[in-house]
C-alpha positions in Angstrom: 0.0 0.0 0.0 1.0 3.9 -0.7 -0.1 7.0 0.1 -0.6 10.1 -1.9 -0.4 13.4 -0.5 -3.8 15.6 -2.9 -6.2 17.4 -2.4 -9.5 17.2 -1.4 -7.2 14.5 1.1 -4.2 11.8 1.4 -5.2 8.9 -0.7 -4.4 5.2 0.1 -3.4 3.3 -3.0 -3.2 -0.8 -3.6 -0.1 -0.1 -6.4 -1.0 -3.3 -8.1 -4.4 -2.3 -8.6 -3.6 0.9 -9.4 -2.7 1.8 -13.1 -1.2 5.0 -14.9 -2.9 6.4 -17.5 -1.2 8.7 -19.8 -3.3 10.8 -22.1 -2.7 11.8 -25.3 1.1 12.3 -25.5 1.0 12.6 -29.1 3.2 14.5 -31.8 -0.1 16.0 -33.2 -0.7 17.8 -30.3 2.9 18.8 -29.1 5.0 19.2 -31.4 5.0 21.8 -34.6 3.3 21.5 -37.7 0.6 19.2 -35.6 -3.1 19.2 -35.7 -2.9 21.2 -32.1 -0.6 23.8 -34.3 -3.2 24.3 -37.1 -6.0 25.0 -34.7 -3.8 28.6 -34.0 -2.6 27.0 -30.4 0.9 27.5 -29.2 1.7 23.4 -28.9 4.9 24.9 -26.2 2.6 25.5 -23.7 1.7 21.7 -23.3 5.8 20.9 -23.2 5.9 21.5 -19.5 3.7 18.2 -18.9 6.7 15.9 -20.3 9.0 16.2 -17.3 6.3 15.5 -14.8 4.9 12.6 -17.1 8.3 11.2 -17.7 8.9 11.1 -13.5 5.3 9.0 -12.9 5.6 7.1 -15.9 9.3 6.1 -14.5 8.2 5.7 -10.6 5.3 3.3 -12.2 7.7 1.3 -14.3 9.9 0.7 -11.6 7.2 -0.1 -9.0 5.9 -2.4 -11.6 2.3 -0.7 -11.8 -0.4 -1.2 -15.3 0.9 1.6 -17.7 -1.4 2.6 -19.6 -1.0 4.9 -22.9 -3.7 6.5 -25.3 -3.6 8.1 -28.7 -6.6 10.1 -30.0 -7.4 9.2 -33.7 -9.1 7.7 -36.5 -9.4 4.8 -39.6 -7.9 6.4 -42.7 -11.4 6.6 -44.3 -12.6 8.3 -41.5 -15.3 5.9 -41.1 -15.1 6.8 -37.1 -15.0 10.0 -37.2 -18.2 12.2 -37.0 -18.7 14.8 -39.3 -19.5 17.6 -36.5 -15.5 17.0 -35.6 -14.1 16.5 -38.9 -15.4 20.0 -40.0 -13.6 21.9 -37.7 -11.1 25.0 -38.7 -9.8 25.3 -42.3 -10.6 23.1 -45.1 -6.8 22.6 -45.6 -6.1 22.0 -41.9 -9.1 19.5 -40.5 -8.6 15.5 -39.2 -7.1 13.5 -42.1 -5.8 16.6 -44.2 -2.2 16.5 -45.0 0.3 17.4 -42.1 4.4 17.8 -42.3 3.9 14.4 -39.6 1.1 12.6 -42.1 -2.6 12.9 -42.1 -3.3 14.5 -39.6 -4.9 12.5 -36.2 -5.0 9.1 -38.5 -4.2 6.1 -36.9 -0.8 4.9 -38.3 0.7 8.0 -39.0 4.0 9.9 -37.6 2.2 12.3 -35.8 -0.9 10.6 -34.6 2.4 8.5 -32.1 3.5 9.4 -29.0 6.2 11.5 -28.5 9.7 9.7 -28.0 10.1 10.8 -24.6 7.2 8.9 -23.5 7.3 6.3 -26.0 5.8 2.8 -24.7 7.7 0.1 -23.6 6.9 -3.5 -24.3 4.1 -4.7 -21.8 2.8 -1.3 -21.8 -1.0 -1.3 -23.1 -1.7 1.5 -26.0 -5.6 2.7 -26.5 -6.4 3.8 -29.7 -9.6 6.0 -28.9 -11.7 8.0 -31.7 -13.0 10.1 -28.8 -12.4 12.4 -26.2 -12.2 10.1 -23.3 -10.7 6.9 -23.0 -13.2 4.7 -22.3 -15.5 5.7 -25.5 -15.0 3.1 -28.3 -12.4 1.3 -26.7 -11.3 -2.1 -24.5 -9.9 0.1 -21.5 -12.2 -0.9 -19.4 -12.1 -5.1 -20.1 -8.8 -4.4 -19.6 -8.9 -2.3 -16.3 -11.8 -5.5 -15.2 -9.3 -7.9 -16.3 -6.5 -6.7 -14.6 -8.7 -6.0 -11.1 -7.7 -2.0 -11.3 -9.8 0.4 -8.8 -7.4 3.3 -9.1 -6.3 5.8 -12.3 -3.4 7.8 -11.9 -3.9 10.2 -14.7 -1.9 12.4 -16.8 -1.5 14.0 -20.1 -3.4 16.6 -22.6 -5.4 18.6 -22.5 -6.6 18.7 -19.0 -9.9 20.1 -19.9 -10.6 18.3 -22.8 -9.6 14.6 -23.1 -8.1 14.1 -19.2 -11.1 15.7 -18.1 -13.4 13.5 -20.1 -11.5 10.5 -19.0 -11.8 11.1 -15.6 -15.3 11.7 -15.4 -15.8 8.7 -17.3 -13.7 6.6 -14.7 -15.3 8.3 -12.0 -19.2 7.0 -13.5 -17.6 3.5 -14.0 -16.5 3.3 -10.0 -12.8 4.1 -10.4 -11.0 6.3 -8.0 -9.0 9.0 -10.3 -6.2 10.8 -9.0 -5.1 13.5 -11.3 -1.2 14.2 -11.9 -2.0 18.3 -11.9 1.8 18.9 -13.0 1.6 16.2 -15.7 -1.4 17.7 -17.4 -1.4 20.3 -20.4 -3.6 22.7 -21.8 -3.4 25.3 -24.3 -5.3 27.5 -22.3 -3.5 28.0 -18.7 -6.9 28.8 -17.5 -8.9 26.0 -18.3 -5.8 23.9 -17.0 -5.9 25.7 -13.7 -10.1 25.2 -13.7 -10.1 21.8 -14.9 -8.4 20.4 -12.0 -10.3 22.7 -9.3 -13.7 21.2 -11.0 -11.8 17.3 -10.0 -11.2 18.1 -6.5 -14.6 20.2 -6.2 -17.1 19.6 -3.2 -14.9 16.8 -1.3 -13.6 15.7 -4.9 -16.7 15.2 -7.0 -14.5 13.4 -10.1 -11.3 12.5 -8.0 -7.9 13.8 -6.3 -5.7 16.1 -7.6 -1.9 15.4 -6.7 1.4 16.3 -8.4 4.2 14.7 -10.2 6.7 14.5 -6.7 4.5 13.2 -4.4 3.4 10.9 -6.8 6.3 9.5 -7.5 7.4 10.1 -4.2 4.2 7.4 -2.8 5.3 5.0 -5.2 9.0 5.0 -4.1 10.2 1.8 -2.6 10.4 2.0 1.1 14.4 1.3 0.8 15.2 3.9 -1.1 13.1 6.4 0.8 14.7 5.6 3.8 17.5 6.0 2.3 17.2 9.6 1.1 
């Protein structure tokens, strides 16, 4: 058992029925020339998640915690993709248009992957999900049942768009969702700073909000922490 220092309170975890979710780390949305890039954002702003993902996803690989990683995107004939979000922005800059990374957000290409600091490890599960949340479209949760998890640990971008939704999500299906605050992104500071107040909200209506340290702190062998 750990515990994690959040707020609304401490948190007691079971570490091998907890699993890290990491949301989103993709090239479209943080790097250049990515579908985050043509919708006029500045993809820089979401570079200060990768340090504080990096630290939890190594504290969970070393504890030998469920890693869990998701990409957003579609079949190439866009077959999954609903028209309401395909028609978004300029002709020339929408879901499946040509990027400098590949179509853009289609399963397969360059920048529909995760970005190489975070890349996936073998063992490590990978969600392909057409949605905004995780669990839409998707075997996260048979795999979450199958593997007896009762606790998220989740990180990633944007915080109020597809972390958000994912939590919510795992919060109607029973799951206890701790939110990485550190390890989350948004374009928009504000919404960022919002998203995670709504989490903790009212004695933590969706979940816990912690941060990358005391995470990874929690999930720190006892050895070494005595040995600090």
């Amino acid at each position: 058992m750990a515990v994690i220092e959040a707020e609304p309170g401490a948190i007691r975890i079971d570490v091998g029925r907890t699993a890290l979710v990491i949301i989103d780390m993709q090239r479209d949305f943080l790097e250049p020339g990515g579908f985050g890039e043509t919708l006029g954002n500045d993809v820089s702003l979401l570079a200060k998640a990768i340090g504080p993902c990096k630290a939890v996803l190594s504290a969970a690989r070393a504890a030998g915690m469920l890693v869990i990683h998701t990409r957003e995107g579609h079949r190439p004939d866009l077959s999954d993709a609903p028209p309401a979000k395909v028609n978004r922005g300029s002709p020339s800059h929408r879901i499946g248009a040509p990027g400098p990374m590949g179509r853009i957000l289609i399963r397969g290409e360059p920048g529909q992957d995760i970005i190489p600091e975070l890349y996936p490890i073998a063992g490590e599960v990978v969600i392909d999900k057409p949605g905004k949340g995780a669990f839409y479209a998707t075997d996260l949760g048979l795999v979450l049942q199958n593997k007896d998890i009762d606790t998220l640990l989740v990180c990633g971008v944007t915080t109020e768009v597809c972390v958000h939704t994912t939590v919510r999500e795992g919060n109607d299906r029973g799951f206890r969702c701790v939110v990485v605050g550190d390890a989350c992104g948004s374009y928009f500071p504000e919404f960022h700073e919002v998203g995670l107040r709504m989490v903790k909200a009212q004695g933590g209506i969706f979940g816990w909000v912690s941060d990358s340290a005391k995470v990874a702190g929690a999930l720190a062998p006892a050895d070494a922490v005595a040995a600090e």
